[in-house]
DOVODO-572352 format. One line per 5 residues: number of its first residue (from 0); their letters; for each residue x, y, z of C-alpha. Coordinates in Angstrom, 2 decimals. Layout:
<pts>
NUM	A	X/Y/Z  ...;
</pts>
This chain:
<pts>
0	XXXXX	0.00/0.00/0.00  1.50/3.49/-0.91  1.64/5.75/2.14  1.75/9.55/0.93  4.27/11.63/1.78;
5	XXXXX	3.61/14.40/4.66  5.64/17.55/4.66  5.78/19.36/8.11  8.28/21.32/10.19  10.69/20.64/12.48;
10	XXXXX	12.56/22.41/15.27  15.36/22.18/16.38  18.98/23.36/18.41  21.24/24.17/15.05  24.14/22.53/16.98;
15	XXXXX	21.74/19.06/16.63  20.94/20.03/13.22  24.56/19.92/12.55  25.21/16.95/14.16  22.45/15.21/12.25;
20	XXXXX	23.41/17.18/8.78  26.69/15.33/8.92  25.00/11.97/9.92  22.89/12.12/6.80  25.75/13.08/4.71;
25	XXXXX	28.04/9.60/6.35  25.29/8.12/5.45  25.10/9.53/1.80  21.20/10.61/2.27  19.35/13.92/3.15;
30	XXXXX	18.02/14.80/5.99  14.70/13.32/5.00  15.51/9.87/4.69  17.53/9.75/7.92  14.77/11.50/9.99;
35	XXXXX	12.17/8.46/8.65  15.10/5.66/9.27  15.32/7.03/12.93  11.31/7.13/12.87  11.18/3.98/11.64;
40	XXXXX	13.92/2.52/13.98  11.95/3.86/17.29  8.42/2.72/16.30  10.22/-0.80/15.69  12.16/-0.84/19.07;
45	XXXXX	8.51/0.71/20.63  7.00/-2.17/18.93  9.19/-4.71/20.49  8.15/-4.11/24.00  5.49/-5.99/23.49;
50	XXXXX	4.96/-9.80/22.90  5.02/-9.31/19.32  6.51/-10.62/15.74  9.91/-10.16/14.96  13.36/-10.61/13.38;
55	XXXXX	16.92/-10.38/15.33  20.19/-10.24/13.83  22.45/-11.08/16.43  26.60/-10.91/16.70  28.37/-12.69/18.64;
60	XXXXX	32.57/-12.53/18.85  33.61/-15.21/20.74  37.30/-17.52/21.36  36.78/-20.73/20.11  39.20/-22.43/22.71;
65	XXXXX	36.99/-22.14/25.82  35.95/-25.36/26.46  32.32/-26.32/24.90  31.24/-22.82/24.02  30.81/-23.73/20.18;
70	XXXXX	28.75/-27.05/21.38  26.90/-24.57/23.66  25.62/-21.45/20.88  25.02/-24.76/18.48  22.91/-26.46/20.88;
75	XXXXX	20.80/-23.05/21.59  20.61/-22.83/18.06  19.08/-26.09/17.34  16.60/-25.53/20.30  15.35/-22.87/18.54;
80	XXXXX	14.34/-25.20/15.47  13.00/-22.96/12.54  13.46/-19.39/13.98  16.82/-19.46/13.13  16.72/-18.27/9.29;
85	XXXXX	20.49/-17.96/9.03  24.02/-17.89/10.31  27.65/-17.10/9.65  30.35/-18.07/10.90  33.58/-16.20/10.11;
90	XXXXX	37.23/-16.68/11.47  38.91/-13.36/12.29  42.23/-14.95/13.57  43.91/-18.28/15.04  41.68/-17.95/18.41;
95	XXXXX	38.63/-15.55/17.50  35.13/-16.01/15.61  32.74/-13.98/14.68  29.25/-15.22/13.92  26.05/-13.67/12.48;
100	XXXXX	22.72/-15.67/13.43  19.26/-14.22/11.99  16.26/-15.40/13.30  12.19/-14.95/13.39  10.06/-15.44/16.37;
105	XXXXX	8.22/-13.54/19.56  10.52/-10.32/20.18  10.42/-11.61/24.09  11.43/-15.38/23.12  14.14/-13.76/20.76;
110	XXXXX	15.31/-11.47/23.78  15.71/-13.95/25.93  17.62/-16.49/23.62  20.13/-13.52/22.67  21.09/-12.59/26.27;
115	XXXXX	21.18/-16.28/26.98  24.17/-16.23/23.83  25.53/-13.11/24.52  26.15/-14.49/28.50  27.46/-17.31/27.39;
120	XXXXX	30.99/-18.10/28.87  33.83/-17.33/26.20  31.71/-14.63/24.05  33.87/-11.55/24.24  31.40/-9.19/22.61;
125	XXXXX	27.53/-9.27/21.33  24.93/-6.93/19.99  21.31/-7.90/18.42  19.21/-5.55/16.32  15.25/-6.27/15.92;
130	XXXXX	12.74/-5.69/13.86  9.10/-6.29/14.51  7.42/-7.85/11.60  4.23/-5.19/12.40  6.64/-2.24/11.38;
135	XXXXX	7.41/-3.73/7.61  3.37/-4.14/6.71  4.52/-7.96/6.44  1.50/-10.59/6.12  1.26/-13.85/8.21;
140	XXXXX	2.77/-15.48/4.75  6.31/-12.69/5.29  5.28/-11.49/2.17  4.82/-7.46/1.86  1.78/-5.94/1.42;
145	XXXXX	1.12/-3.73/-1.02  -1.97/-2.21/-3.21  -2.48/-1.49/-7.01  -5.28/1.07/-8.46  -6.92/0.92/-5.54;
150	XXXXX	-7.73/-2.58/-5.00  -7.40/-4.06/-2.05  -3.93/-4.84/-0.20  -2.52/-8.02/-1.19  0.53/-9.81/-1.81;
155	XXXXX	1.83/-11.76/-4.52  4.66/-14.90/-4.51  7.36/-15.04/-6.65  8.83/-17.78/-8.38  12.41/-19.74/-7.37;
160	XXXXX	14.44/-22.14/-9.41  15.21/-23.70/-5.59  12.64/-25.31/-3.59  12.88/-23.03/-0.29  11.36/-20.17/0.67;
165	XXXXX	12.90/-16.55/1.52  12.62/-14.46/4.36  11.78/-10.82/3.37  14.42/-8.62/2.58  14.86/-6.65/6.09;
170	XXXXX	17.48/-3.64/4.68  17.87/-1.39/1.92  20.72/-2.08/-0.76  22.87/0.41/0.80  23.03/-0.90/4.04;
175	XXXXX	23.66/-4.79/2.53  26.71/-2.81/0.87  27.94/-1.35/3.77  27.17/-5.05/5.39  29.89/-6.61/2.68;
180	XXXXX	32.14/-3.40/2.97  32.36/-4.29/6.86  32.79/-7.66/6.86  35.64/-7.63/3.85  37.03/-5.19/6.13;
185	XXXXX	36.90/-7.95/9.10  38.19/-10.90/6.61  41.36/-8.57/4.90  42.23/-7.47/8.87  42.05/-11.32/9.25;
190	XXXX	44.18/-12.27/6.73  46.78/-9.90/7.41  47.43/-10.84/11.27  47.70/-14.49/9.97;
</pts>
């Protein structure tokens, strides 16, 4: 469904207008686009205090000498059966990991899972970032809603030459870019204390 763009005023301290003018411009977008990516960002982590649908990219960096810890995230993993969508697994150097795990499920269930991973013993460092499902107009299929000529909304599937389903896209091309930029960054840093 098209939502129509509203123009309206804003005020603000012009040293925070600086700070966010140079924000949007690391970012390589004006100050419209970053003002609805924070919007967006804060209705989502609103959203998420509640008991509702959602996605969680979580990071963990971890050793992978302590004793068990791989067995350990694996075995939460598997517990978690289908909400886990995807992982990664990368090797930064001869005692470090770094691993990506993207999952669907209740925002409280995926809460609790990711402080469960991030306390386990031997992970150095974790973050998670959600999303709840209600903030990308998502159907109970994961497919996005949208509206033609003033029909109703609807969704539509598309076809695969594989025999598995996809998760919705959950970021804009720029950010998978700066994704790949980051983690060639991690992999060459990698390489070069080896």
């Amino acid at each position: 469904m098209k939502d129509n763009l509203v123009r309206f005023g804003v005020a603000m301290e012009s040293s925070l207008i600086e700070q966010l003018d140079a924000l949007a411009q690391e970012r390589g977008c004006n100050r419209s686009e970053l003002l609805r990516d924070l919007t967006r960002a804060e209705v989502s982590r609103t959203a998420l205090d509640d008991r509702v649908p959602a996605f969680a990219a979580v990071t963990l960096v971890y050793n992978h000498h302590v004793r068990e810890l791989s067995e350990r995230l694996t075995s939460l993993q598997h517990d978690l059966g289908e909400q886990v969508r995807s992982t990664m697994h990368v090797h930064l150097d001869r005692e470090h990991c770094l691993e990506v795990i993207v999952m669907r499920g209740r925002s409280d269930e995926l809460k609790a899972v990711t402080g469960r991973m991030i306390g386990t013993r031997g992970v150095i460092q974790g973050g998670a970032e959600y999303v709840a499902e209600s903030t990308l107009s998502l159907t109970g299929t994961g497919r996005r809603v949208h509206q033609h000529d003033g029909h109703e909304p609807h969704s539509h599937p598309h076809a695969h030459s594989h025999p598995h389903a996809h998760p919705p896209a959950l970021t804009k091309p720029s950010a998978k870019r700066t994704a790949k930029a980051r983690l060639g960054k991690i992999a060459k840093a990698s390489r070069k204390s080896r």
